[in-house]
C-alpha positions as CSV (number, residue, x, y, z in Angstrom):
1,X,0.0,0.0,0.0
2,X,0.9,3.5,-0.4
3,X,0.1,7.3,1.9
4,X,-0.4,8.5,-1.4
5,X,-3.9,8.8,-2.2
6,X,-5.6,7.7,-5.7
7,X,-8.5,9.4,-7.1
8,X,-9.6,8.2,-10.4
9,X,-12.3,10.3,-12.6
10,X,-13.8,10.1,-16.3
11,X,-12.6,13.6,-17.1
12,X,-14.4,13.4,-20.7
13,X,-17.9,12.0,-19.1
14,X,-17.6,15.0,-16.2
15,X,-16.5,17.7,-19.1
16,X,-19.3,16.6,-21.5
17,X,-22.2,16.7,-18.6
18,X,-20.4,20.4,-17.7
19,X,-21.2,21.6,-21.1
20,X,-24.9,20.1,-21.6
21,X,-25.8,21.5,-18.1
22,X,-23.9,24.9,-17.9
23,X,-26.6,26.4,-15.6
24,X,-26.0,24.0,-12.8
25,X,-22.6,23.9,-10.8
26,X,-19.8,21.9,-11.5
27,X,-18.4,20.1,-8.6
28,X,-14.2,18.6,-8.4
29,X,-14.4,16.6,-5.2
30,X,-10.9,15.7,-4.0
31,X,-11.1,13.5,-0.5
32,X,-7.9,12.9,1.6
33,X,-6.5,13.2,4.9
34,X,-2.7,13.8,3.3
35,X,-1.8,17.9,3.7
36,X,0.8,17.7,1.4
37,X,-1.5,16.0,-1.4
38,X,-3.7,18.7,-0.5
39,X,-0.8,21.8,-0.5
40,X,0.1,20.9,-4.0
41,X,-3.6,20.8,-5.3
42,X,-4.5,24.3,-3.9
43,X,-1.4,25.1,-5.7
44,X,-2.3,24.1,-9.2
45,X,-5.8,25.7,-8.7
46,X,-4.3,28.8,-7.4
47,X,-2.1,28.8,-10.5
48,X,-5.1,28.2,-12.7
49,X,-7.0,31.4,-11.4
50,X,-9.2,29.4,-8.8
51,X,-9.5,30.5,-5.7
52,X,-10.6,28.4,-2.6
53,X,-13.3,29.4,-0.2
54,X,-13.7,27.1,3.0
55,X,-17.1,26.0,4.3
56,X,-18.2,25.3,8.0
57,X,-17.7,22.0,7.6
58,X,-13.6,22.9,6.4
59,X,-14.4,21.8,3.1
60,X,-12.5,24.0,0.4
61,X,-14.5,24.5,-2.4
62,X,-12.5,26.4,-5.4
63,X,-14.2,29.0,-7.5
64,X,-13.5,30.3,-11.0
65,X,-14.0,33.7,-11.9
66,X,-16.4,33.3,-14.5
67,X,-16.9,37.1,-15.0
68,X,-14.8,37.0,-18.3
69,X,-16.8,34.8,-19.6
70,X,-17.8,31.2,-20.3
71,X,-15.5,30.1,-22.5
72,X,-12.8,31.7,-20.0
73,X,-14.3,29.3,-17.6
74,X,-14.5,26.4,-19.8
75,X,-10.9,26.5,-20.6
76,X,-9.6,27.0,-17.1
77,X,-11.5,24.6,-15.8
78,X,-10.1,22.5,-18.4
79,X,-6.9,23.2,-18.0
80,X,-6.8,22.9,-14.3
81,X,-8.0,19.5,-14.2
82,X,-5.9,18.0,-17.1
83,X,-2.7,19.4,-14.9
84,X,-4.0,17.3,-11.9
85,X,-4.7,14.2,-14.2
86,X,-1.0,14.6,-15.7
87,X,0.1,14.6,-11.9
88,X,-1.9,11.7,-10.9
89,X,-0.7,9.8,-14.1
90,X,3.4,10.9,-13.2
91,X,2.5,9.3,-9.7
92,X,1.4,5.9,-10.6
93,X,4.2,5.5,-13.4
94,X,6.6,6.8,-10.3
95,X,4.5,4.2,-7.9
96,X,4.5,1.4,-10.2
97,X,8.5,1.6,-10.6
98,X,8.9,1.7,-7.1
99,X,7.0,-1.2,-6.7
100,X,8.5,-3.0,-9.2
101,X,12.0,-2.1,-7.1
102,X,10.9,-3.4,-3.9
103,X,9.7,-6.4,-5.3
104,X,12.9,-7.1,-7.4
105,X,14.9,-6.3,-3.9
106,X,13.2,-8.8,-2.2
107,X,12.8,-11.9,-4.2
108,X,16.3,-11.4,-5.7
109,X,18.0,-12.4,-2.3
110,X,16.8,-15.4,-2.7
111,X,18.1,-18.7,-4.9
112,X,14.5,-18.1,-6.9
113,X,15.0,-19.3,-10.8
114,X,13.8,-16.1,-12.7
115,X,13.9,-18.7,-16.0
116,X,10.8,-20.4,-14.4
117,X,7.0,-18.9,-15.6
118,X,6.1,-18.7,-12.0
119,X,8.7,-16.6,-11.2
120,X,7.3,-14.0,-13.2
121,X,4.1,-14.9,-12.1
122,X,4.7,-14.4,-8.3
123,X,6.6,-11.1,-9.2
124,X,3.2,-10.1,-10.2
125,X,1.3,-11.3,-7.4
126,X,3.3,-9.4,-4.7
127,X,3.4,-6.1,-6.9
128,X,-0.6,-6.4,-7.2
129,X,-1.1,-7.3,-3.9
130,X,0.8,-4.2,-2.6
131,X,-1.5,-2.4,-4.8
132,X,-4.2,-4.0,-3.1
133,X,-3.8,-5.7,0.0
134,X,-7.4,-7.7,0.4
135,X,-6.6,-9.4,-2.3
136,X,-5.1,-11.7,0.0
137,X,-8.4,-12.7,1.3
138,X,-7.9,-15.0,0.6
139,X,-5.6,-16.0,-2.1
140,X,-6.7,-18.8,-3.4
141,X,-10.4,-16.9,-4.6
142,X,-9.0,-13.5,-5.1
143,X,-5.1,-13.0,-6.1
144,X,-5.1,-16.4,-8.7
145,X,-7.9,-15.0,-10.0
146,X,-6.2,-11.6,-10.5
147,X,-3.0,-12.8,-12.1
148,X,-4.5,-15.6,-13.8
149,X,-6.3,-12.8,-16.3
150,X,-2.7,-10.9,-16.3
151,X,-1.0,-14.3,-17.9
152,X,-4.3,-15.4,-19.8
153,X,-4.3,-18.8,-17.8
154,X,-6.1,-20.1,-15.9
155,X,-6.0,-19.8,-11.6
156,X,-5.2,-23.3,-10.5
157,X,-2.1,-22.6,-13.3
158,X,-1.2,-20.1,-12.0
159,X,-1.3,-21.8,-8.4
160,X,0.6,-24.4,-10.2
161,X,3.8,-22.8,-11.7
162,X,4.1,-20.8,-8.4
163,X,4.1,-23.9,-6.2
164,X,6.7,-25.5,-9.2
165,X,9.3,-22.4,-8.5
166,X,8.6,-22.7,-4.7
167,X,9.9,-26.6,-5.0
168,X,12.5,-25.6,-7.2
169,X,13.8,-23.3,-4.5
170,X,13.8,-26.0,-2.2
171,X,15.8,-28.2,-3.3
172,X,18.3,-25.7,-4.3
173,X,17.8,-24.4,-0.8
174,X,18.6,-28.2,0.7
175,X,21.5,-29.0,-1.2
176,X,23.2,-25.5,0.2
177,X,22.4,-26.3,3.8
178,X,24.0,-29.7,2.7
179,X,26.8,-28.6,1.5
180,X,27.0,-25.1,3.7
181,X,28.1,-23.4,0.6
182,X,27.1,-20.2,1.7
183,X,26.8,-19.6,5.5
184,X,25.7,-16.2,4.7
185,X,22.6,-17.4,2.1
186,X,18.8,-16.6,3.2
187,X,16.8,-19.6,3.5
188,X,13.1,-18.6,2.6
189,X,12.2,-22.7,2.9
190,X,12.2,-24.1,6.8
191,X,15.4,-26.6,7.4
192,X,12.3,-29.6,6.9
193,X,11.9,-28.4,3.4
194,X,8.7,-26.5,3.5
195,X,7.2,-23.7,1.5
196,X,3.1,-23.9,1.8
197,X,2.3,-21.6,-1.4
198,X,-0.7,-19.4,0.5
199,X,1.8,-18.7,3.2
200,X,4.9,-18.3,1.6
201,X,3.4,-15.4,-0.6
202,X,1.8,-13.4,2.8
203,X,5.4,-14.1,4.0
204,X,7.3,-12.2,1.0
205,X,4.7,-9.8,0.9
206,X,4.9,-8.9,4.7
207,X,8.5,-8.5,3.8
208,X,8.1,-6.1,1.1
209,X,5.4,-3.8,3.2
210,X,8.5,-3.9,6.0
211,X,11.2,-2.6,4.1
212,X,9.0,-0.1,2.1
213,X,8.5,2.0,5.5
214,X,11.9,1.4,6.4
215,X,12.6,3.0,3.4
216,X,10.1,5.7,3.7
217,X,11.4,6.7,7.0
218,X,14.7,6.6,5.9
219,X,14.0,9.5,3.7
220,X,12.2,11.3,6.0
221,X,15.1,11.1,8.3
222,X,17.1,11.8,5.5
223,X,15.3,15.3,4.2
């Protein structure tokens, strides 16, 4: 999961109802409890000749000055919400990267063959999952479902290449406690072999959602 806060909209549905009902006010409702999220909004508006007015309630509601005319309106209003669409489109792409890099962080410390379909396949299940934590509630009904539409396969293959990779890892795992080739590897599997697939997914994941707020309070610290 992430503080930042996603608000999708069908600007093209919203502009087109604006114009066939110009009479009747037009409404941008932006809901979130992040100040910063909120700073940089007032900004844009601000920048976009839109003032904001507060209600009793602390809602900010931002007017346009419409006294130049409609299509002065019409065009500012455009413009301002096609710069906070461009924003919230920068912020995924940067989300979605970082995500990527977390899960790439994690996995790779591990003896995981990235040759393997599943491989790929439980890359994706961790970076949706992040996305959207419930849909590890539960896995089996939710999550295989999700990345079985990704891969075009179906959920108990999915299921099935990830449990493949899991037993790969295993016995490379084994034959390195065997041999204590490495007495610095990480061991994801138990020393009895065991790597239940439901489990062992909530496990990386809980691992991932760790070090991303030890990396997000490291750059707090750091700024």
């Amino acid at each position: 999961m992430t503080n930042k806060t996603v608000i999708a909209a069908d600007l093209q549905s919203a502009y087109e109802h604006y114009l066939r009902r110009p009479q009747k006010e037009v409404g941008v409702y932006l809901i979130s409890s992040n100040r910063e999220l909120l700073n940089h909004v007032e900004k844009i508006m601000n920048s976009q000749g839109a003032f904001g007015v507060m209600d009793a309630y602390g809602r900010v509601h931002y007017v346009l000055d419409a006294r130049k005319g409609i299509p002065f309106v019409e065009n500012k209003f455009h413009q301002t919400v096609t710069a906070l669409m461009e924003d919230h489109r920068n912020d995924q792409v940067d989300y979605q990267l970082e995500t990527q890099k977390l899960v790439n962080q994690v996995l790779g410390r591990y003896g995981f063959n990235k040759k393997l379909r599943g491989y790929r396949i439980l890359f994706a299940m961790l970076e949706l999952s992040l996305k959207d934590y419930s849909l590890l509630n539960p896995i089996s009904k939710r999550l295989y479902k999700q990345v079985a539409k990704v891969f075009r396969i179906t959920p108990t293959q999915a299921e099935r290449n990830v449990r493949y990779l899991f037993h790969n890892l295993i016995i490379s795992e084994q034959e390195s406690r065997k041999n204590e080739t490495d007495k610095d590897k990480v061991y994801l599997s138990d020393p009895d072999g065991r790597l239940p697939v439901a489990e062992t997914v909530v496990k990386l994941w809980e691992i991932c959602r760790l070090e991303a707020k030890i990396d997000t309070t490291a750059t707090r610290e750091t700024i």
